[in-house]
N, C-alpha and C positions, 0 to 999 in steps of 0.2 A: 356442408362446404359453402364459404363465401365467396364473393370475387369484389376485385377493387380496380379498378384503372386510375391510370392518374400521368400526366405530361409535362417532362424536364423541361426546363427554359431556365435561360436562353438555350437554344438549339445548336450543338458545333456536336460534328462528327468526330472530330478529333479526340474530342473531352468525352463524349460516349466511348469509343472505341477504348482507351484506358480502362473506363469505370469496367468497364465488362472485363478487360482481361486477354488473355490468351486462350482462345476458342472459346470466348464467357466461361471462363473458371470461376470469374469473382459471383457471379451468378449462379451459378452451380455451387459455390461454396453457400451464399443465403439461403439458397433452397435447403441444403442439408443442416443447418443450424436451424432455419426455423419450421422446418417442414411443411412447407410450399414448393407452388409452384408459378415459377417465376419467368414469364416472358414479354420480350418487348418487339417494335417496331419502329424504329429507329428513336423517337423521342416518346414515342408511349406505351407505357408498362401495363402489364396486366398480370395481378397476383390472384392466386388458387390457395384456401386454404382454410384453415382453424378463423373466423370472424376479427377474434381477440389478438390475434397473429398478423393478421392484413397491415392497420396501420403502422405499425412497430417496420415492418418491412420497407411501407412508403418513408418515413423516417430514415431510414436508416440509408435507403438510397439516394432520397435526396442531401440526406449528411457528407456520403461519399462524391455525390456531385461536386459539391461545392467544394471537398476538399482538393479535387481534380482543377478545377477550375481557378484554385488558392494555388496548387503547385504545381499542376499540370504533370503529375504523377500519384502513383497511388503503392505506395510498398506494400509487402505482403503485414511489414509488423501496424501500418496507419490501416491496412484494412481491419484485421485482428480488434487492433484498439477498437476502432471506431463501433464494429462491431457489437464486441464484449459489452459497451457503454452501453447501447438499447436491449440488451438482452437479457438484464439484470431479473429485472420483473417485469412479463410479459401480462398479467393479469391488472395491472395500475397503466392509469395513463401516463405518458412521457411525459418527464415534467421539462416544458420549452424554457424555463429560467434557469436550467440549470448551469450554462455556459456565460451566464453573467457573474459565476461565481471564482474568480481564477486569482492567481498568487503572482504577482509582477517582478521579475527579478533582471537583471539587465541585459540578461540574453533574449527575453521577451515572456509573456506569461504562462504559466502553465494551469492546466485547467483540469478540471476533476475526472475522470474515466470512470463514470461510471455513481452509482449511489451512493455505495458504502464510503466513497473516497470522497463525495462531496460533505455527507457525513462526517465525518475523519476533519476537512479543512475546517466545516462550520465549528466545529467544537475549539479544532487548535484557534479559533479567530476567536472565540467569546472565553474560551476556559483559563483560569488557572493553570490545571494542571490537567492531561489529555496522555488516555494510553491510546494505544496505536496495535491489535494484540490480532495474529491471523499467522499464514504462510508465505514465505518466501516469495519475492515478485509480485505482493500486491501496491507495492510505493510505499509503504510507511515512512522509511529512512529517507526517501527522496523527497516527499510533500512533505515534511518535517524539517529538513534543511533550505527546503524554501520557503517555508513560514518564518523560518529562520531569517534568510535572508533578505524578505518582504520586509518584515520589521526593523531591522538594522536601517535601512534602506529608508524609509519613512521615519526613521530617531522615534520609533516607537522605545527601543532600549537601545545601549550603550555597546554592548558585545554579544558575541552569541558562543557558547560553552557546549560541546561536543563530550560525550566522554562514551565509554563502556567497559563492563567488566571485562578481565585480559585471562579469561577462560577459553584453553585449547578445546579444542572441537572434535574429541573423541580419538588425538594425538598425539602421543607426548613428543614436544620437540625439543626439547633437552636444551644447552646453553645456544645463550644465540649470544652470538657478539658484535658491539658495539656499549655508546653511552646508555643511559635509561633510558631516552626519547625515543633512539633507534631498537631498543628490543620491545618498546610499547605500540610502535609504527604499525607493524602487518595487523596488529587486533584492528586500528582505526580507520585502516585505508576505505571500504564504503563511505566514512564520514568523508575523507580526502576526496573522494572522486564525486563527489554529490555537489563540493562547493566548487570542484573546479571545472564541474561544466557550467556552474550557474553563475560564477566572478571571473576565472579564466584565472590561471593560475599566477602570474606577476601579482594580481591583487589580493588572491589569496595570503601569497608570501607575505605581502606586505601587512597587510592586515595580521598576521600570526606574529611580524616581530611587532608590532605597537601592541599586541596582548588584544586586540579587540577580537580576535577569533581566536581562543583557548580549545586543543584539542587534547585531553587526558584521561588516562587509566580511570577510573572509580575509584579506587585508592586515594589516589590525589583528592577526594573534595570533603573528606572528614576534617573536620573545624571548620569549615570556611560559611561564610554568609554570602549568597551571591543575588546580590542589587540588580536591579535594571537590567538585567540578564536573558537570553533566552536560551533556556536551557535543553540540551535535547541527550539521554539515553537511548541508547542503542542497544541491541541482544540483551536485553532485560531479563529474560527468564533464565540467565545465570546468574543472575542475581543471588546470593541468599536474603535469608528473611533480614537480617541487620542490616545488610548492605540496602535494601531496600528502604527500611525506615531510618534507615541514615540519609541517602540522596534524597526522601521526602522533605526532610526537615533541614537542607540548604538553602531552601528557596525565600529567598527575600522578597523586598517590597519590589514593587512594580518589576517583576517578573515572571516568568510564564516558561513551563515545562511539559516535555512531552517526552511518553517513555514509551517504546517500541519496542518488541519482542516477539517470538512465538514459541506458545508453552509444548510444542510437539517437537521441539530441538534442545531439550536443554542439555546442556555439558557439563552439568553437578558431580561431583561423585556422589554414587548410591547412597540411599540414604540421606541427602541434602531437599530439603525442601524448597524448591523455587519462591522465591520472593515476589515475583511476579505473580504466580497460581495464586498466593495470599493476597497480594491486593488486592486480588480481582472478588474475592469475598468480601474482604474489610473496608474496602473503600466505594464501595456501588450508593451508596446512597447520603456521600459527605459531599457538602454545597462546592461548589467550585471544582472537581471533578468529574471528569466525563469519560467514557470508554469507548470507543470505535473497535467493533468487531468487522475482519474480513474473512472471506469464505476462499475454497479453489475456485469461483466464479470470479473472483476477484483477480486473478494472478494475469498481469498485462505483458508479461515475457514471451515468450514462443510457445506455441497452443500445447505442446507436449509435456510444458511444466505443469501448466494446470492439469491435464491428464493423471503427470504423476503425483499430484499432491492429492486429486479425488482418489488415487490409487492406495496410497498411503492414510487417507482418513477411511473408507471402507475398511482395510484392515485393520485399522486401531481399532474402532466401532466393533468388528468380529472379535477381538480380541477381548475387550474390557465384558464382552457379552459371555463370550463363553469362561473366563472366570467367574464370573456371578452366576451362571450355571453351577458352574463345578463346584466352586465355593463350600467345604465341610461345615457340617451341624451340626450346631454345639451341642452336644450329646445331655452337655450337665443341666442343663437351662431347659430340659424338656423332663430330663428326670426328676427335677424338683418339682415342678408343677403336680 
């Protein structure tokens, strides 16, 4: 066991009192994610623990300081975040540049949580074309429509292009009524709610009737060339394999794409082969493509999603195991021998 001290400043009781919490919960919360022990005296901390554990903890508290001191609160989900972000790999050291890495959109910048997501930006910033491929809440769709936005914004490109396949999600919901826009709506709405926390909706609208922000089915983009574009797919791994190498080969000059998915929800019918699953073979090693993997460590929603997504990859893992177990022997291929 090691030990570390170390003292906040500037000094305000006020701004301690938050950081810690209601009866120091937020400190009893550190202690049980990094398995220490964590006490202070009014401005100086003293941690118990694992060596490799120690600094990561002074980090992380002094992270929360300053957020305290930026808003002069501390929610449960900025604690959460803040958290997850140092927690990634405790065996490497923090890397202190990582918050010089962030996406500017006009509500103000948003900045990476964490490894895999700084990962994830640096690729959509240098790449071509950039998958985005993990579970549910770890940002893809959201750091992806603001790379989006970042660009438009800077006349990096001319429009930004939204689309995903309009595959039900294990429901059949039979006719819907309205025009074609309005029965394509509900599949897109994540893309809707991603540009209108980050333009605010009057400029959304507005930008959608001058065409500079196209949001459409998958369907829609067979023939088309699209220039200057930033292009982003969404629920990718309903893809099939056509549709796949169909939206591959849209991409024109001076544009840049980014496909997000996770291959553990697809909504194929049986027997369909995800188009996503095959990129992810066919394209690992062609110039100007890049892949961003996230994990359940990754998931920045409320701590019980990640829960259930480690809950749910454990059972897959049991599952694919105990088929290759079970798995019958080819009887013929032993009796020829």
């Amino acid at each position: 066991m090691a030990t570390i001290e170390f003292v906040i400043d500037p000094f305000e009781n006020e701004y301690l009192a938050v950081l810690g919490g209601h009866l120091d919960e937020n400190y009893r919360l550190l202690e049980r994610r990094f398995g220490v022990e964590l006490n202070n005296r009014a401005n100086v901390f003293k941690v118990i623990g694992d060596a490799l554990h120690l600094p990561v903890v002074e980090s992380v508290v002094r992270e929360l300081y300053q957020h305290v001191q930026a808003h002069r609160q501390l929610s449960a989900e900025d604690l959460h975040v803040i958290v997850q972000s140092f927690s990634q790999d405790l065996t490497q050291t923090i890397d202190k540049n990582h918050t010089d890495l962030v996406i500017n959109t006009k509500r103000g910048q948003i900045r990476p949580r964490g490894q895999n997501q700084r990962i994830y930006i640096e690729n959509m910033l240098s790449s071509d074309v950039t998958f985005g491929i993990g579970p549910a809440g770890t940002g893809k769709t959201y750091l992806a429509v603001a790379a989006a936005v970042d660009a438009l914004e800077r006349q990096e490109v001319r429009r930004i292009l939204l689309t995903r396949p309009a595959v039900e999600a294990g429901e059949k919901l039979g006719f819907l009524p309205g025009d074609l826009n309005q029965k394509v709506d509900p599949y897109l709405r994540p893309l809707y709610d991603a540009l209108y926390e980050m333009l605010g909706f009057e400029r959304v609208a507005k930008l959608i009737e001058r065409n500079i922000i196209e949001i459409a089915p998958l369907a829609y983009m067979r023939g088309r060339t699209l220039n200057e574009a930033f292009i982003i797919m969404d629920e990718s791994q309903n893809t099939t394999i056509e549709q796949m190498k169909m939206f591959l080969t849209r991409i024109g000059f001076n544009s840049r794409a980014v496909i997000t998915g996770d291959i553990t929800q697809v909504d194929l019918p049986r027997g369909k082969m995800s188009g996503l699953r095959q990129a992810i073979d066919i394209l690992d090693n062609v110039k100007g493509i890049k892949f961003s993997f996230f994990q359940a460590g990754d998931v920045v929603r409320h701590p019980v999603v990640q829960r259930i997504v480690q809950a749910y990859e454990l059972a897959d893992s049991k599952s694919r195991f105990e088929q290759s177990v079970n798995k019958p022997v080819d009887n013929s291929i032993i009796a020829t021998e």
